[in-house]
Phi, psi and omega in degrees: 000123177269174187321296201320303186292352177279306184304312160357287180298317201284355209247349183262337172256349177280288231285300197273003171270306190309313188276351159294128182304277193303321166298270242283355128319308175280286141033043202291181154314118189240009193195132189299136168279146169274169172295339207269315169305303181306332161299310175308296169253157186295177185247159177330106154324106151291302158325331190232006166287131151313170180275312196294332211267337173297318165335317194292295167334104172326147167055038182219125170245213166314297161312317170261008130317316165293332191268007180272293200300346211275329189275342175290338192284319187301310198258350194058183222311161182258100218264347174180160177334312185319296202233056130289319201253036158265345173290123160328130181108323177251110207245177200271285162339321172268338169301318172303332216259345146311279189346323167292335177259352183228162171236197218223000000 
């Protein structure tokens, strides 16, 4: 199989695996999402994300995973980019580079 047929395979099967309800239920991450992957799928519900899925968004670990889940339990649901940078942890430069990946 040469590359060119490899990406092929991979770009018709990430996508329809990302987009299943029951993997993407079930599931852990097992790989940080791309811009690239996230054009292809929908983007993440932040309100309703796991702590592994938030784990998965570039420049979000553990810890601010925690400070995600920790301000919706407080604060309720997070409604846009703005007051994403009410999380500990989260400044206006990692909220755009969320944004791209989550939806609010």
């Amino acid at each position: 199989m040469n590359m060119k047929s490899l990406w092929t395979a991979l770009a018709l099967i990430v996508p329809a695996v990302l987009l299943n309800p029951v993997v993407a239920e079930t599931a852990p991450v097992a790989a940080k999402l791309t811009p690239a992957a996230v054009k292809v799928a929908a983007k993440l519900s932040i309100n309703k994300a796991s702590p592994e899925q938030l784990v998965a968004i570039p420049g979000i670990g553990q810890k601010k995973a925690q400070a995600i889940l920790d301000y919706i339990k407080a604060n309720g649901p997070i409604k846009d980019q703005q007051q994403l940078t009410e999380v500990k942890g989260i400044g206006s430069k990692l909220a755009a580079k969320m944004a791209e990946f989550v939806s609010f």
